[in-house]
N, CA and C atoms as a LAMMPS dump frame, in Angstrom:
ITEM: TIMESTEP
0
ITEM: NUMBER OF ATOMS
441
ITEM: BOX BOUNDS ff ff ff
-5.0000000000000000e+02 5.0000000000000000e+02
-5.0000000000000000e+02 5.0000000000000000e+02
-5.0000000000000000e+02 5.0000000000000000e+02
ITEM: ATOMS id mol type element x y z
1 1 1 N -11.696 5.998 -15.526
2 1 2 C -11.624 5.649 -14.123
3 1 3 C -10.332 4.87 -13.884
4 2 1 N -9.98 4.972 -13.108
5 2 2 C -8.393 4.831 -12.88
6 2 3 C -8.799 3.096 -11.524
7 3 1 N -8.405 2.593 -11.989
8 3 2 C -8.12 1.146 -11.454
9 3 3 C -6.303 1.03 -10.212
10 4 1 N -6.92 0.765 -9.131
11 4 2 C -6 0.621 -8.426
12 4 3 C -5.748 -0.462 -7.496
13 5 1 N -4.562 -1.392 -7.23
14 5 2 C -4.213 -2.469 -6.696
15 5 3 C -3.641 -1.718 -5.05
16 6 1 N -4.48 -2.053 -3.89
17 6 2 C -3.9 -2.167 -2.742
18 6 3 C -3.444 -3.857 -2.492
19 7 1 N -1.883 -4.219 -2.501
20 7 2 C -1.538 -5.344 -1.986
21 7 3 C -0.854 -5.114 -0.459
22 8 1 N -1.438 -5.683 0.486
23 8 2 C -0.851 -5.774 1.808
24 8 3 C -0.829 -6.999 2.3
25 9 1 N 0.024 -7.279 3.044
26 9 2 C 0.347 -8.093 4.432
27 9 3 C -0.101 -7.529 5.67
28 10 1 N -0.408 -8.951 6.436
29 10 2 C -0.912 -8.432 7.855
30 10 3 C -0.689 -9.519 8.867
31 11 1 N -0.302 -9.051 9.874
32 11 2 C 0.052 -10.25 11.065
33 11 3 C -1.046 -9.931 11.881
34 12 1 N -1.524 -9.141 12.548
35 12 2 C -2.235 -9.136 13.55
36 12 3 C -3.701 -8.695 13.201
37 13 1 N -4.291 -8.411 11.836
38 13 2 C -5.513 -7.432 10.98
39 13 3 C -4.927 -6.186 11.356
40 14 1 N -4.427 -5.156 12.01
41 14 2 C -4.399 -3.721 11.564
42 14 3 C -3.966 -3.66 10.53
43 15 1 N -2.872 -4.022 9.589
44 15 2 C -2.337 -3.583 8.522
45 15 3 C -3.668 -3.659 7.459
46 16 1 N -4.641 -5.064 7.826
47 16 2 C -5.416 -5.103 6.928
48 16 3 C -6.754 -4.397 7.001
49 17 1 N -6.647 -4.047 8.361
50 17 2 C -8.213 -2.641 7.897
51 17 3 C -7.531 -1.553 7.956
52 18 1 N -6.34 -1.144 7.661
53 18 2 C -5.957 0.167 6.961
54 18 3 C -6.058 -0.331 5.538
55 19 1 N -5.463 -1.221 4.801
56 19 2 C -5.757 -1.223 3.727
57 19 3 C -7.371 -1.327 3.233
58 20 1 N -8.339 -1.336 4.057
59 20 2 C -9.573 -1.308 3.429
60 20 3 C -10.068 -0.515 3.963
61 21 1 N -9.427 0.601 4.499
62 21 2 C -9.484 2.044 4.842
63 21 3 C -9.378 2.494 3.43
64 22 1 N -8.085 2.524 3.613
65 22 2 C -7.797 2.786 2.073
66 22 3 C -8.261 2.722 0.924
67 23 1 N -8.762 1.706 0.883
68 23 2 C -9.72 1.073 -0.502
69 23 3 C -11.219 2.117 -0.632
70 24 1 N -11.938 1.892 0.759
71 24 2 C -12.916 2.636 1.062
72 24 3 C -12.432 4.844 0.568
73 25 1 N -11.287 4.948 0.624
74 25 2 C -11.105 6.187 0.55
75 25 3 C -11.068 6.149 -0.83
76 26 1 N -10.583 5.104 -1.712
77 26 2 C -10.275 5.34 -3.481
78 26 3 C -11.428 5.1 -3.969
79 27 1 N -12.61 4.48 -3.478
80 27 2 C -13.556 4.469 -4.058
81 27 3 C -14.887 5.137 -4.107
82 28 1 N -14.211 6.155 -2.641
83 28 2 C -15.164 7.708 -2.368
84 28 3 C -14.659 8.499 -3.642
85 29 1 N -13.555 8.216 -3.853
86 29 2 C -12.793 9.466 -5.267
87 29 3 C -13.835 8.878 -6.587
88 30 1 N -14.387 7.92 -6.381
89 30 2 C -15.201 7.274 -8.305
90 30 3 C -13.67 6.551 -8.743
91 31 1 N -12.722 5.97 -8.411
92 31 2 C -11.796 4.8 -8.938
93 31 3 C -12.182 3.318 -8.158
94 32 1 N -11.861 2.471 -9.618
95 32 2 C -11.666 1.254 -8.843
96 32 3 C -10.691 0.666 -8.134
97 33 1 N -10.809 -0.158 -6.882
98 33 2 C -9.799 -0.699 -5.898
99 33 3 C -9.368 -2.058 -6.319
100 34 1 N -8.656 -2.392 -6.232
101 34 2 C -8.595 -4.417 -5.971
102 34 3 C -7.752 -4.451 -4.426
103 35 1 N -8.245 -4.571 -3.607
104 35 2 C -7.505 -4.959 -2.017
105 35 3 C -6.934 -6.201 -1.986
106 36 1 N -6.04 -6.628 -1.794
107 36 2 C -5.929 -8.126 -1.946
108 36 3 C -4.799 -8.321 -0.823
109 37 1 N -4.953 -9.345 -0.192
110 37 2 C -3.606 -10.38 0.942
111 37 3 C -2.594 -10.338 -0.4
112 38 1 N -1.475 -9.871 -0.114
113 38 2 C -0.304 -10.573 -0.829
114 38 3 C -0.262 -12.445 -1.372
115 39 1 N -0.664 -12.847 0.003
116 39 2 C -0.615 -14.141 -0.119
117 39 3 C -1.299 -14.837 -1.474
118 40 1 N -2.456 -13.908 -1.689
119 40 2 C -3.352 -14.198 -2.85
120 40 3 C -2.681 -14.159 -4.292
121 41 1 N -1.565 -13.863 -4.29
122 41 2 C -0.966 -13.181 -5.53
123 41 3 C 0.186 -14.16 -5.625
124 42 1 N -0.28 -14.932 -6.817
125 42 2 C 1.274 -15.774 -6.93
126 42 3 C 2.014 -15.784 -8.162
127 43 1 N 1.593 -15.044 -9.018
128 43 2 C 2.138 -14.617 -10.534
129 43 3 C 2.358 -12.782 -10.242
130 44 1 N 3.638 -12.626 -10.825
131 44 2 C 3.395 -11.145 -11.364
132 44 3 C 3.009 -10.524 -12.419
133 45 1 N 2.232 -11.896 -13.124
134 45 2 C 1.174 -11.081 -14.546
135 45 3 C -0.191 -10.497 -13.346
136 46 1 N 0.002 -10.974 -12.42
137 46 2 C -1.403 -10.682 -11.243
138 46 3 C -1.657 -9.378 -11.176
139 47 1 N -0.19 -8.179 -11.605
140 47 2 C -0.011 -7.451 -11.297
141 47 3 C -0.135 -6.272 -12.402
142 48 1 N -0.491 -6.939 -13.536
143 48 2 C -0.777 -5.751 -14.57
144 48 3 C -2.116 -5.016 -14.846
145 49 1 N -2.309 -4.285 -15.279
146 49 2 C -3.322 -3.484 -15.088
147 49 3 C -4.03 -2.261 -14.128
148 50 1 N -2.945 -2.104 -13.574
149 50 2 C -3.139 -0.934 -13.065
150 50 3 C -2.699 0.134 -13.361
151 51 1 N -3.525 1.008 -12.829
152 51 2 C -2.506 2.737 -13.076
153 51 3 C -1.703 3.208 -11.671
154 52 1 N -2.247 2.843 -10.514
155 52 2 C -1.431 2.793 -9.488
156 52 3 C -1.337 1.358 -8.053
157 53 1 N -0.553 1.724 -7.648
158 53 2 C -0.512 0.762 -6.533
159 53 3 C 0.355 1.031 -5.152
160 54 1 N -0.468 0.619 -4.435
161 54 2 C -0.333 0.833 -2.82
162 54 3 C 0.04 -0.944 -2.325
163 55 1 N 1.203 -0.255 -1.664
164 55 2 C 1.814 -1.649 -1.207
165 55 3 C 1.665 -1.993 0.516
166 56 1 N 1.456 -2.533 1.452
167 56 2 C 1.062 -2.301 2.663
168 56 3 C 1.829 -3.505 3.353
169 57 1 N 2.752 -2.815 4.823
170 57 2 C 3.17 -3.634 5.402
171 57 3 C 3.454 -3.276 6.563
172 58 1 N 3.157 -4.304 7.879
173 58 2 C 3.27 -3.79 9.274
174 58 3 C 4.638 -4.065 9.418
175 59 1 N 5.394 -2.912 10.808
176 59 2 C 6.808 -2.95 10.941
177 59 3 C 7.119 -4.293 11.532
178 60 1 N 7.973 -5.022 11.578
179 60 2 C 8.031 -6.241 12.066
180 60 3 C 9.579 -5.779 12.447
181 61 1 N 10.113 -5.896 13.54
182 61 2 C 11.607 -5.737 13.738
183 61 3 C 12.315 -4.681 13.027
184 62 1 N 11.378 -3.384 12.997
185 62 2 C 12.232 -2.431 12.149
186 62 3 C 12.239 -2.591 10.993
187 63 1 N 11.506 -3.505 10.132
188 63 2 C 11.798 -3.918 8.774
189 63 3 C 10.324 -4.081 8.069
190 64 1 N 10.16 -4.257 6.847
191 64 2 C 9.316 -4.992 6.253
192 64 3 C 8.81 -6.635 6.978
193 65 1 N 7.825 -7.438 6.712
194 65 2 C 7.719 -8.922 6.742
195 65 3 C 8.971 -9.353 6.123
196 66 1 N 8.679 -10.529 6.492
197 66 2 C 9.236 -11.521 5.112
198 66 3 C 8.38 -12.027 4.026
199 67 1 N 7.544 -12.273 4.11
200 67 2 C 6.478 -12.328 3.135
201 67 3 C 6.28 -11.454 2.498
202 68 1 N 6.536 -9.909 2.147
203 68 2 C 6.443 -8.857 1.923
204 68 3 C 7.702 -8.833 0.935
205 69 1 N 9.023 -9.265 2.155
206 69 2 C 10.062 -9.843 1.499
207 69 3 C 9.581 -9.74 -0.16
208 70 1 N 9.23 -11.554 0.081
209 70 2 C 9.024 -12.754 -0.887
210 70 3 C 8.482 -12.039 -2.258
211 71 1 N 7.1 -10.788 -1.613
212 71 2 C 5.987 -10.521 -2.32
213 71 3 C 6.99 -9.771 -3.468
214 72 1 N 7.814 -8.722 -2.91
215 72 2 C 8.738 -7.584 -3.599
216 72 3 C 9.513 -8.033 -5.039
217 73 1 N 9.897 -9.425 -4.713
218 73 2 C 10.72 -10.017 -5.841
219 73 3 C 10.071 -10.655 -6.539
220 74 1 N 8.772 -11.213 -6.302
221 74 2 C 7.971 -11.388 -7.578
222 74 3 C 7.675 -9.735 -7.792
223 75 1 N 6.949 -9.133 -7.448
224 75 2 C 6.577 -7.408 -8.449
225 75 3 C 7.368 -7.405 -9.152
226 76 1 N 8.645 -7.634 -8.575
227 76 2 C 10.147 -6.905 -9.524
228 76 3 C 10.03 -7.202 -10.889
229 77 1 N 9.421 -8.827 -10.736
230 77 2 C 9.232 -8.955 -12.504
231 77 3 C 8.044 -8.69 -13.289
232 78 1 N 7.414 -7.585 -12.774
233 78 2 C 6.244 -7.184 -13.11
234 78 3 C 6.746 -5.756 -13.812
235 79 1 N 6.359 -4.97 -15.016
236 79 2 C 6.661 -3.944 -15.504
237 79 3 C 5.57 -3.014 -14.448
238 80 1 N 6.29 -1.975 -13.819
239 80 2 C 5.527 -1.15 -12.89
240 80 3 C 6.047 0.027 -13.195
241 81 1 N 7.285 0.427 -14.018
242 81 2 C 7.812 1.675 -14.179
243 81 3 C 6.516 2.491 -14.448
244 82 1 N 6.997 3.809 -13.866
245 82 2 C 6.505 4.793 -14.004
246 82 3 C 5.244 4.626 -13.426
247 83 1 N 4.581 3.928 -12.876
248 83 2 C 3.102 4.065 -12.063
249 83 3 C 3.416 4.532 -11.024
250 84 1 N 2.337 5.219 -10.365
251 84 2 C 1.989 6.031 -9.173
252 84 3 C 2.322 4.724 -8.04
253 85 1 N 3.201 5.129 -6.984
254 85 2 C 3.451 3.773 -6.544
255 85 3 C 2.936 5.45 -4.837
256 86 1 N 2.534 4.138 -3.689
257 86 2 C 2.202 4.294 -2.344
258 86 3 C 2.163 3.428 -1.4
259 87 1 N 2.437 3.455 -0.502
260 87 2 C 2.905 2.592 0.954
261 87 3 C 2.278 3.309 2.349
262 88 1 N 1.981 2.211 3.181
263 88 2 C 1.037 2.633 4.457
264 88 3 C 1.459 0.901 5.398
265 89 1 N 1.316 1.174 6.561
266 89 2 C 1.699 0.107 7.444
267 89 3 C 1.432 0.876 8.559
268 90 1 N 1.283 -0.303 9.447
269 90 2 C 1.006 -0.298 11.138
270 90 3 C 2.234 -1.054 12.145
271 91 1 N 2.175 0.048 13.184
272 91 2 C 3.033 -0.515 13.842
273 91 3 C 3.024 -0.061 15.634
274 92 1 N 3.993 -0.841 16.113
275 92 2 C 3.559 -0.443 17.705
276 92 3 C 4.758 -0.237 18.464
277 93 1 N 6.142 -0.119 17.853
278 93 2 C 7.547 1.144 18.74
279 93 3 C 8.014 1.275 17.594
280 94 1 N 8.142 1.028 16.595
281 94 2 C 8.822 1.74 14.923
282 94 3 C 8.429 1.758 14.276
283 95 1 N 8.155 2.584 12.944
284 95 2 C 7.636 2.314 11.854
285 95 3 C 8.366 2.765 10.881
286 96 1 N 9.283 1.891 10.356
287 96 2 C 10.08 2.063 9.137
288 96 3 C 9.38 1.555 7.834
289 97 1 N 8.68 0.05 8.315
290 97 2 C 8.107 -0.739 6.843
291 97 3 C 7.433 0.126 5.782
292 98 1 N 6.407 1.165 6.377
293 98 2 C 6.067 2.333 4.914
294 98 3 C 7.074 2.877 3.749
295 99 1 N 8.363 3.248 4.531
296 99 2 C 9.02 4.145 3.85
297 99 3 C 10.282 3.151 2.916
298 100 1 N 10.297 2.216 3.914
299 100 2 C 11.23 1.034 2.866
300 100 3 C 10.328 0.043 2.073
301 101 1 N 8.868 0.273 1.858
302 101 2 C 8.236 -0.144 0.457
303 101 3 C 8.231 1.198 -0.327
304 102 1 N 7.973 1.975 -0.026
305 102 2 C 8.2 3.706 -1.206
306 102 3 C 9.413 3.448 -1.613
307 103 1 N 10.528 3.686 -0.644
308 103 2 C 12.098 3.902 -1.444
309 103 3 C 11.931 2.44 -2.352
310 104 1 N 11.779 1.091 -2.275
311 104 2 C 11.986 0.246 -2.996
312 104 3 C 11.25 0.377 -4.272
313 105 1 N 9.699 1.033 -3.904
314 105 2 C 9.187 1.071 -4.994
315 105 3 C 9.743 2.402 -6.241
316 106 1 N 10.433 3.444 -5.48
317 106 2 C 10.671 4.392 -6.058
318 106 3 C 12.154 4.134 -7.003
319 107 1 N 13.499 3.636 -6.027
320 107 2 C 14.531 3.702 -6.402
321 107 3 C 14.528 2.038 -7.148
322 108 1 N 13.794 0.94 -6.721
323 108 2 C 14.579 -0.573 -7.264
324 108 3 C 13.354 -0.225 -8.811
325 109 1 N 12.015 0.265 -8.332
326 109 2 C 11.017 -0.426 -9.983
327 109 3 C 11.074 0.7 -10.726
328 110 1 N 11.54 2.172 -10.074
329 110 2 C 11.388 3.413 -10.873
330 110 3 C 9.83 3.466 -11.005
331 111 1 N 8.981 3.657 -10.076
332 111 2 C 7.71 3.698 -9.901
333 111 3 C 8.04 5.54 -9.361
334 112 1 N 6.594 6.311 -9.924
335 112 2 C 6.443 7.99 -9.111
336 112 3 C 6.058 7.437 -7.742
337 113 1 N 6.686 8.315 -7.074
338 113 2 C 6.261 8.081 -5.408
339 113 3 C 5.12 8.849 -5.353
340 114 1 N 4.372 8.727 -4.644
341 114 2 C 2.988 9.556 -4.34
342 114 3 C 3.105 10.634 -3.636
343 115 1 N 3.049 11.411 -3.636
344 115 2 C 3.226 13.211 -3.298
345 115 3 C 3.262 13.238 -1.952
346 116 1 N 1.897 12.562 -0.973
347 116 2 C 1.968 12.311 0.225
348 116 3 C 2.856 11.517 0.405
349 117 1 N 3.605 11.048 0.301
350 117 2 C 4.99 9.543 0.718
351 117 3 C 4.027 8.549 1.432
352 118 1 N 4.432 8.037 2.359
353 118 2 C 3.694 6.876 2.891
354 118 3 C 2.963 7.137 4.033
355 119 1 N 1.837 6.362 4.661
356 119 2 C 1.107 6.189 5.512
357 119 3 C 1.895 5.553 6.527
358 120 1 N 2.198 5.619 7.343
359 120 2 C 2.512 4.699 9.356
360 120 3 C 1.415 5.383 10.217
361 121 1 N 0.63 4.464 10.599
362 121 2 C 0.103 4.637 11.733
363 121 3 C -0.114 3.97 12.979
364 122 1 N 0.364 4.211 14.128
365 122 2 C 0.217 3.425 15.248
366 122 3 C -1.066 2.545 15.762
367 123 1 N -0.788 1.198 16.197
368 123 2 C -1.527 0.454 16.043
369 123 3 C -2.852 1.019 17.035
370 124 1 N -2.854 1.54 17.709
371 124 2 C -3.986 1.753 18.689
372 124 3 C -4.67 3.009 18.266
373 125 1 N -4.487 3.355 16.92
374 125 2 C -5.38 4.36 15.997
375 125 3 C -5.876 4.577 14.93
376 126 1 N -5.252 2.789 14.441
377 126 2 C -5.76 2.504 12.998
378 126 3 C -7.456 2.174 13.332
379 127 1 N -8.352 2.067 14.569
380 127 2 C -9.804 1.831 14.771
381 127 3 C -10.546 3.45 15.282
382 128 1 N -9.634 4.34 15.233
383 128 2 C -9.998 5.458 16.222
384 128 3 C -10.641 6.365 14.692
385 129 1 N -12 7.32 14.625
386 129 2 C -11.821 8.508 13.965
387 129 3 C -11.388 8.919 13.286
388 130 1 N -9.955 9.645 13.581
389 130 2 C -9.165 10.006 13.101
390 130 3 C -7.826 9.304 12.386
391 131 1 N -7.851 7.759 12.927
392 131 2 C -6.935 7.334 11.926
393 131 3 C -7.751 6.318 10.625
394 132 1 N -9.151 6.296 10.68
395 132 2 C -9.724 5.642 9.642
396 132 3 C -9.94 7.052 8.612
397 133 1 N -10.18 7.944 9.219
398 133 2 C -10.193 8.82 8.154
399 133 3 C -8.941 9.113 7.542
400 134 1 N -7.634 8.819 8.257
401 134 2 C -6.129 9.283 7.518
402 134 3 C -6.233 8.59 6.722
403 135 1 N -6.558 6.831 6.981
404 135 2 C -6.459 6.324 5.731
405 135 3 C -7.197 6.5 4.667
406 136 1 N -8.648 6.94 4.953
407 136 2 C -9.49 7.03 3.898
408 136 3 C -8.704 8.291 3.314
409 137 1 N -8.611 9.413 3.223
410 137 2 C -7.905 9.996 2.813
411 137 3 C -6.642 10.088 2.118
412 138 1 N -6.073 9.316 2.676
413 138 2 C -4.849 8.936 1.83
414 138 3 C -5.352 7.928 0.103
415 139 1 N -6.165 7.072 0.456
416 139 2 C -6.553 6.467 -0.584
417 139 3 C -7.275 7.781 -1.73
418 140 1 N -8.191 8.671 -1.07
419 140 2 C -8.948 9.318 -1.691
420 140 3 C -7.594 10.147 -2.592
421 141 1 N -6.68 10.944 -1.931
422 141 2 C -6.054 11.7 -2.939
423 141 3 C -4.69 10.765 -3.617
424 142 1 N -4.707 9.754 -3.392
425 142 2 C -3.768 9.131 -4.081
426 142 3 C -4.7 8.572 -5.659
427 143 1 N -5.925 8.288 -5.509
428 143 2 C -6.475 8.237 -6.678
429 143 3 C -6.847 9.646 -7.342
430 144 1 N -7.212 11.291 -6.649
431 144 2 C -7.358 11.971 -7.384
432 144 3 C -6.018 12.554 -7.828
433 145 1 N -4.994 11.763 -7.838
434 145 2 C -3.583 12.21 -8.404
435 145 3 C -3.657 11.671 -9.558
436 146 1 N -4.057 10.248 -9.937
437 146 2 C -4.392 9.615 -10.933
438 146 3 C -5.459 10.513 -12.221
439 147 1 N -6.061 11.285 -11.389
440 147 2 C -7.394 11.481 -12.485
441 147 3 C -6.824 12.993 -13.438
């Protein structure tokens, strides 16, 4: 069973019930989740033991947080090469923050990007149907990539 770390940030809770969208979708597949606030994480030994990981962050000014920032350069000293790395964020006129945690995770840790690339979904559909199921879904085949 394949063990997986969703770490996200959240300013407003959407970022954080997509990530337990998410969680809820990896653990329909039979893998384990750990969901966790970034904030919770203050060592990057915090960070070993997984086989993959999903990083989560709402767009803030076109960008990542800063806390997200902060979070990135502790991982860095975490050995993550080669794990299944994935990204998902919420946002409400841009959504860049998904795709600049993938490229970081892909090009700075040499992490596999996840086949689907990243999750963005607009904030007024991360509660709707159809965007709790994107996320559940996304979690679901990002762990049966693992198996």
């Amino acid at each position: 069973m394949a063990k997986i770390l969703v770490a996200y940030t959240s300013i407003t809770g959407n970022t954080e019930k997509m990530a337990q969208y998410i969680a809820e979708g990896i653990r329909f597949s039979g893998s384990e989740v750990i969901p966790k606030n970034i904030s919770a994480i203050e060592e990057a030994s915090e960070l070993n033991g997984f086989e993959g990981y999903i990083f989560g962050s709402p767009t803030y000014h076109r960008d990542i947080t800063k806390d997200m920032k902060a979070f990135l350069f502790l991982a860095k000293r975490a050995n993550l090469e080669g794990k299944l790395a994935g990204a998902f964020g919420s946002y409400t006129h841009s959504g860049d923050a998904p795709s600049i945690l993938l490229e970081t995770m892909e090009f700075v840790y040499k992490m596999e990007p996840f086949k689907l690339s990243s999750l963005n979904l607009k904030e007024a559909l991360i509660d709707t149907p159809d965007g709790m199921r994107a996320c559940q879904d996304y979690g679901k085949h990002f762990s049966l990539e693992l198996q």
